[in-house]
C-alpha beads as a LAMMPS data file, in Angstrom:
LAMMPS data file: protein, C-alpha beads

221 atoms
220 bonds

1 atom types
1 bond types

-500.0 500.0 xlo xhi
-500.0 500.0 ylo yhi
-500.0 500.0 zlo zhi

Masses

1 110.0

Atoms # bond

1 1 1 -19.314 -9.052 5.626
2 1 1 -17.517 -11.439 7.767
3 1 1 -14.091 -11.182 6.181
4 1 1 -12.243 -8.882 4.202
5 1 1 -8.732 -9.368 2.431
6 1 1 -6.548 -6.341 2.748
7 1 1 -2.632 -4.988 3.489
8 1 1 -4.574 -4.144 7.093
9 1 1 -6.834 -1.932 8.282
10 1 1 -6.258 1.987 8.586
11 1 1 -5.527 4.005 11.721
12 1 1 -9.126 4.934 11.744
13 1 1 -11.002 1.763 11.271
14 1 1 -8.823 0.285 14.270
15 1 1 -9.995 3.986 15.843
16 1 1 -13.369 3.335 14.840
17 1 1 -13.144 -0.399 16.363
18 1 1 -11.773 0.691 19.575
19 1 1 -15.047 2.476 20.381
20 1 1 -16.749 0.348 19.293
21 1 1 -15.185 -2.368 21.720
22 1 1 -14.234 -5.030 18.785
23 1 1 -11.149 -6.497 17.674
24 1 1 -9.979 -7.589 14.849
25 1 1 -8.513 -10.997 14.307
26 1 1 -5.578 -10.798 11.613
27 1 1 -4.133 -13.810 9.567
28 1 1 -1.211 -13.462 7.272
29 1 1 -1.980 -14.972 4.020
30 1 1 1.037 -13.576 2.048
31 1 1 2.760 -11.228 1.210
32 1 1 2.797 -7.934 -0.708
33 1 1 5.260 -4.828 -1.880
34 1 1 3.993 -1.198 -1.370
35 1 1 5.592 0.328 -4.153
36 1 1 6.166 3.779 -5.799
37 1 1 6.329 4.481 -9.517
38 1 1 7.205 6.948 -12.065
39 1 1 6.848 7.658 -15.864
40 1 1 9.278 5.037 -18.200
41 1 1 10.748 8.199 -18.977
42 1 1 12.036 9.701 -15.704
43 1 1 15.669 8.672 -15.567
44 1 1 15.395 8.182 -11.536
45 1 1 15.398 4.726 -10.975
46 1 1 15.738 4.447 -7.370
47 1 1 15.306 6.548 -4.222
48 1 1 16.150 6.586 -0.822
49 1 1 13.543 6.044 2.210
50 1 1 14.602 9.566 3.483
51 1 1 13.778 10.984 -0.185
52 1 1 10.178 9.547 -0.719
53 1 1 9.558 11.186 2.888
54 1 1 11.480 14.811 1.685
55 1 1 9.354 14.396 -1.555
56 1 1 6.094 13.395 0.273
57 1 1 6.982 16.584 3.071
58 1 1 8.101 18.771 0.546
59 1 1 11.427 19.066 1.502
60 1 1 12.200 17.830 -1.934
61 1 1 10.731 19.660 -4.675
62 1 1 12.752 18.835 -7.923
63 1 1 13.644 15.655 -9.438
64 1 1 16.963 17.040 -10.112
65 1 1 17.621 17.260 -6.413
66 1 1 17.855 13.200 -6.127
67 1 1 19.315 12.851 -9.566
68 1 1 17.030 13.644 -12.206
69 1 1 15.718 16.259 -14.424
70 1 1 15.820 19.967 -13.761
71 1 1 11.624 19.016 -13.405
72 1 1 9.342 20.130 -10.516
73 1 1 8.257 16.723 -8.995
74 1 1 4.595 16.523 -8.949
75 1 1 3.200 13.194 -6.113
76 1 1 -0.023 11.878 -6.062
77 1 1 -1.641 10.513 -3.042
78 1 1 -4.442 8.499 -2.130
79 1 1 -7.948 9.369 -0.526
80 1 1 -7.555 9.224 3.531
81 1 1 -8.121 6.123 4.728
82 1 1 -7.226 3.940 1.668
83 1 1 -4.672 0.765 2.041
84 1 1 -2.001 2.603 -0.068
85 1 1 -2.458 6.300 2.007
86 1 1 -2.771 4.394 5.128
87 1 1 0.995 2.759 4.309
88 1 1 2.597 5.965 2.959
89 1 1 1.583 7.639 5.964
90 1 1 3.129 4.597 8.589
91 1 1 6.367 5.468 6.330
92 1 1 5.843 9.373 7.032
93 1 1 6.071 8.446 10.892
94 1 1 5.935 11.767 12.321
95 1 1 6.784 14.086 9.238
96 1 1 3.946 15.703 7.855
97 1 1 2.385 14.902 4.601
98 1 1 2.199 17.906 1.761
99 1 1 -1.265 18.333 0.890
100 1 1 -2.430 16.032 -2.013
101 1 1 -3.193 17.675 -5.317
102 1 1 -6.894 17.599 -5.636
103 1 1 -9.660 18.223 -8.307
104 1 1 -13.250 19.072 -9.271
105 1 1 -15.070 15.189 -9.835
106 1 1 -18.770 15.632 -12.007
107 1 1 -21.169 13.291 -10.100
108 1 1 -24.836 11.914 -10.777
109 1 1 -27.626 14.303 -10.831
110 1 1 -24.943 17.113 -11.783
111 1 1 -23.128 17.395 -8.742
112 1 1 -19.368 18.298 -7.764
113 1 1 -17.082 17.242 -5.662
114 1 1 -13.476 18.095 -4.824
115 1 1 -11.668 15.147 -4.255
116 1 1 -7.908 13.841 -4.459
117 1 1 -7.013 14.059 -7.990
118 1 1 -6.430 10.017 -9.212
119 1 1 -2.669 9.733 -10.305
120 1 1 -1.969 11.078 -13.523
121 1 1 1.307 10.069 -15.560
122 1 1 2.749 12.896 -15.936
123 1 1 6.526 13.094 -16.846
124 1 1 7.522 14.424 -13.981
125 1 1 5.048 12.585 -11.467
126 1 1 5.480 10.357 -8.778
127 1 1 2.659 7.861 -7.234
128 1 1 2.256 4.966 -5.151
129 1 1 0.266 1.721 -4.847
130 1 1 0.592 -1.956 -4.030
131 1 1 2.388 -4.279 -6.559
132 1 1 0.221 -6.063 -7.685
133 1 1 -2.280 -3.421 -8.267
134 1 1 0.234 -1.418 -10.249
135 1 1 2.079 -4.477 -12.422
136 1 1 -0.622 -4.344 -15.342
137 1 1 0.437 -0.621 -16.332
138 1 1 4.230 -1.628 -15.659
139 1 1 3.529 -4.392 -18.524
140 1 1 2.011 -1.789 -20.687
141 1 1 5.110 0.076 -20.025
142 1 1 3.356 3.393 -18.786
143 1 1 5.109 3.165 -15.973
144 1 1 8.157 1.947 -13.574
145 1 1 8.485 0.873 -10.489
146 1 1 11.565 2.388 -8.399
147 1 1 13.828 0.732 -6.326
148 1 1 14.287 1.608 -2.797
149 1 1 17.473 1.838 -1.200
150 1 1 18.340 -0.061 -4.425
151 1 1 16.296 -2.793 -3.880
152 1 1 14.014 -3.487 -6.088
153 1 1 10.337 -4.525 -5.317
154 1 1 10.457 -8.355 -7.243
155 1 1 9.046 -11.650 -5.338
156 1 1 12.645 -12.757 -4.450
157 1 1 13.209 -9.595 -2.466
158 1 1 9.685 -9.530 -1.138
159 1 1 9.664 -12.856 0.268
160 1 1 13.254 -12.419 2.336
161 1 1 11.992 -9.054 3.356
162 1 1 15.108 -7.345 1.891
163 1 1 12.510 -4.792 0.266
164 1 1 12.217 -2.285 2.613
165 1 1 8.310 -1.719 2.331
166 1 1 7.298 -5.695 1.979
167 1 1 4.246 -6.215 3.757
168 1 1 1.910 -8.857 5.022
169 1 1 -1.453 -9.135 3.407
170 1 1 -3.922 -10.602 5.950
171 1 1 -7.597 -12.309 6.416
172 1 1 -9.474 -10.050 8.577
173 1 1 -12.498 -11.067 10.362
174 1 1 -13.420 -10.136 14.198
175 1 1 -12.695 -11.597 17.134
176 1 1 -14.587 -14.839 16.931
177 1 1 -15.218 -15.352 13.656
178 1 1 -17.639 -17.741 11.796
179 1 1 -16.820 -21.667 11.051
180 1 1 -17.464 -20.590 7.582
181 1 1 -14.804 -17.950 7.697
182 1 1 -12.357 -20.039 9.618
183 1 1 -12.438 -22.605 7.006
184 1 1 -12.045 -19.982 4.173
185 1 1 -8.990 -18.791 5.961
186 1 1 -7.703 -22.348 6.978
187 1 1 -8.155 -23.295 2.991
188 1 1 -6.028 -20.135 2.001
189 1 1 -3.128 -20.853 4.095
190 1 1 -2.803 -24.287 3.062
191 1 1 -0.684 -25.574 0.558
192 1 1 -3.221 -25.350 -2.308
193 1 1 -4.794 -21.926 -1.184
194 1 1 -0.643 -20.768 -0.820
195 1 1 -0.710 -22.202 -4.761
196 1 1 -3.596 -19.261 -5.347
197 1 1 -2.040 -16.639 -3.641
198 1 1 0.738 -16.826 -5.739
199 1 1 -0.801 -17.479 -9.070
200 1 1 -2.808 -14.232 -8.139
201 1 1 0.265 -12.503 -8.573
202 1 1 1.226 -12.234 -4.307
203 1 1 4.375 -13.998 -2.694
204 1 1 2.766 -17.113 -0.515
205 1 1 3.733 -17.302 3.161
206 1 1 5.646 -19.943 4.780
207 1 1 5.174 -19.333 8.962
208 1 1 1.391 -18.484 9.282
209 1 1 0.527 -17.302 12.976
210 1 1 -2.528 -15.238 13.909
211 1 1 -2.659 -12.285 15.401
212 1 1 -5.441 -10.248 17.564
213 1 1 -5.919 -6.640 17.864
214 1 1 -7.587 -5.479 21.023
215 1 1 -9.779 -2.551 22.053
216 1 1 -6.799 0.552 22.436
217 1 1 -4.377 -1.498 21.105
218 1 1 -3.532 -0.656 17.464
219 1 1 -0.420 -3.049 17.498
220 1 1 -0.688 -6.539 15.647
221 1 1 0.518 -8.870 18.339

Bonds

1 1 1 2
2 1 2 3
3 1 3 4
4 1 4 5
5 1 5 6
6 1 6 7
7 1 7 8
8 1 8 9
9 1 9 10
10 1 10 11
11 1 11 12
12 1 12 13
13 1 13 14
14 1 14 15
15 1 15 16
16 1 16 17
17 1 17 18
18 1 18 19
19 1 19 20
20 1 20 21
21 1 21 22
22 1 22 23
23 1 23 24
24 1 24 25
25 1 25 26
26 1 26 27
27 1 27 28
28 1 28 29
29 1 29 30
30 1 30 31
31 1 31 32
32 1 32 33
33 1 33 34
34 1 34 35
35 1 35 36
36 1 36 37
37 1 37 38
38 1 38 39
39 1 39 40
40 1 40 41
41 1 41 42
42 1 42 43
43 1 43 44
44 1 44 45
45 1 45 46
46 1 46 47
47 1 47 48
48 1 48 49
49 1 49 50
50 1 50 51
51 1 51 52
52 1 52 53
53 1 53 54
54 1 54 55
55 1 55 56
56 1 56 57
57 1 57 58
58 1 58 59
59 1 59 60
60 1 60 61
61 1 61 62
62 1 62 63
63 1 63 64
64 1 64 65
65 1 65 66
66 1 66 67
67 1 67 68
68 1 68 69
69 1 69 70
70 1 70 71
71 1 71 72
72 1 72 73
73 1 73 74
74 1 74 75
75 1 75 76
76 1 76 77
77 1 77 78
78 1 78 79
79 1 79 80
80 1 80 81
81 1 81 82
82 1 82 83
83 1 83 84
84 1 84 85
85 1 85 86
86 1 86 87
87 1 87 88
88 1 88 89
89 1 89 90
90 1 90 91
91 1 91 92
92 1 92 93
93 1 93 94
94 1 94 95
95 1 95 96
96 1 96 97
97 1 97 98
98 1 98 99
99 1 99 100
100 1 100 101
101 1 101 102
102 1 102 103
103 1 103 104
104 1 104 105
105 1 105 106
106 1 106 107
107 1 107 108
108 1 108 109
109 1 109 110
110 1 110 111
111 1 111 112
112 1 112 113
113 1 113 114
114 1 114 115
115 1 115 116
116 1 116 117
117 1 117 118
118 1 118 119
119 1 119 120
120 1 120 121
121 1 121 122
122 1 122 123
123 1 123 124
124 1 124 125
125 1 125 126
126 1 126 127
127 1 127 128
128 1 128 129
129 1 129 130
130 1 130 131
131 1 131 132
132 1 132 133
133 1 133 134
134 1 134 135
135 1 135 136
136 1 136 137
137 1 137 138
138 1 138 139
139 1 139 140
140 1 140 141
141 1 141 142
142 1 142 143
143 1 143 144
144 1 144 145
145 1 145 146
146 1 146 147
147 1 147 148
148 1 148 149
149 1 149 150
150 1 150 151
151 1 151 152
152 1 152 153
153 1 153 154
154 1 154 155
155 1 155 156
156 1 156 157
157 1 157 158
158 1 158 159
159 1 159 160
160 1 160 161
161 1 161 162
162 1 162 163
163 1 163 164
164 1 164 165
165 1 165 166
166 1 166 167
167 1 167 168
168 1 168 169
169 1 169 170
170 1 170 171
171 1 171 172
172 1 172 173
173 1 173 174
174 1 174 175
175 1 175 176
176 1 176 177
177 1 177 178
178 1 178 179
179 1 179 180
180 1 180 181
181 1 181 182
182 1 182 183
183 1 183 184
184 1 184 185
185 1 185 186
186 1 186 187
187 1 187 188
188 1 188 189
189 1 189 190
190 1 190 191
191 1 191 192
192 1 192 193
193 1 193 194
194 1 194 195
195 1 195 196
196 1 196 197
197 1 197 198
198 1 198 199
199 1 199 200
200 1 200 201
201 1 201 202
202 1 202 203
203 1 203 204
204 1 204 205
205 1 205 206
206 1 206 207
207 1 207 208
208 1 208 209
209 1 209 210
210 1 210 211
211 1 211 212
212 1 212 213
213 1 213 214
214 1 214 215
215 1 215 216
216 1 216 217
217 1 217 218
218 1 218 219
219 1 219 220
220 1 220 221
């Protein structure tokens, strides 16, 4: 695969890369909102950076402790690795993650495996995803996305970065990518391809600049 579209690539594929002696070439092609939800009938409505960490540690342990029900808080996580775990942890910083609930999976041929349970919507849950991943069961009204710092994750807050957990989305190819794949990303950050990314349901991009990441250096330049 010469390119792949994601939020950007996790602490071990860059690892992984490093040995390797590759780089990856990153191009912003818009923008996106990592984004944690709740049941449409938890009364919390917003939380504070420092809470998702204390809930995510385990410092915080009851919903009524941030202004909610007298409810043990349950949160969900994603398998290691994944875009979404990948940008909770980067929000974590230094403070360790609880462990995430897990569960028995049947597989083919009979087998089992214990994996990270998938998010359940519970009354008392909490999860996490990218917005537009999570905006089809918000318009089933399952679920609700909370505000953070009391700003809540729409396009208008995404696009002037007011949201505190707006994020590029990026083309990423390696270093030296194919015609075919520079034209593919040229396309996308045009005018009409910036028309596509935002029907798709991202915010489009104004200032497009690309960026390389170089053997041991994890930082997008």
């Amino acid at each position: 695969m010469d390119i792949i579209f994601v939020p950007e690539p996790s602490k071990s594929h860059q690892d992984k890369a490093d040995k390797l002696g590759v780089a990856f070439e990153m191009t912003p092609i818009g923008k996106e909102a990592f984004v944690f939800f709740v049941n449409v009938k938890n009364p919390v409505d917003t939380l504070m950076v420092d809470e998702i960490r204390g809930i995510y540690s385990g410092q915080i342990t009851n919903w009524q402790q941030v202004g909610g029900k007298d409810e043990k808080i349950r949160p969900f996580q994603r398998p290691e690795n994944s875009g979404s775990q990948t940008a909770l942890q980067k929000i974590m910083g230094d403070t360790a993650l609880i462990e995430a609930p897990r569960e028995d999976v049947v597989q083919g041929m009979g087998g089992i495996i214990n994996q990270v349970a998938d998010y359940r919507n519970f009354d008392n849950a909490i999860g996490f995803s990218f917005l537009f991943y999570s905006t089809e069961l918000v318009k089933q009204n399952q679920i609700k996305h909370l505000a953070i710092n009391g700003i809540k994750p729409n396009h208008d807050n995404i696009r002037n970065d007011t949201y505190p957990f707006a994020k590029p989305f990026y083309a990423v190819t390696l270093s030296n990518p194919t015609k075919t794949s520079r034209d593919l990303i040229g396309w996308v950050i045009s005018p009409q391809g910036q028309e596509l990314v935002a029907k798709s349901g991202y915010v489009p991009i104004d200032d497009v600049v690309v960026s390389d990441v170089t053997p041991n250096d994890n930082k997008v330049k």
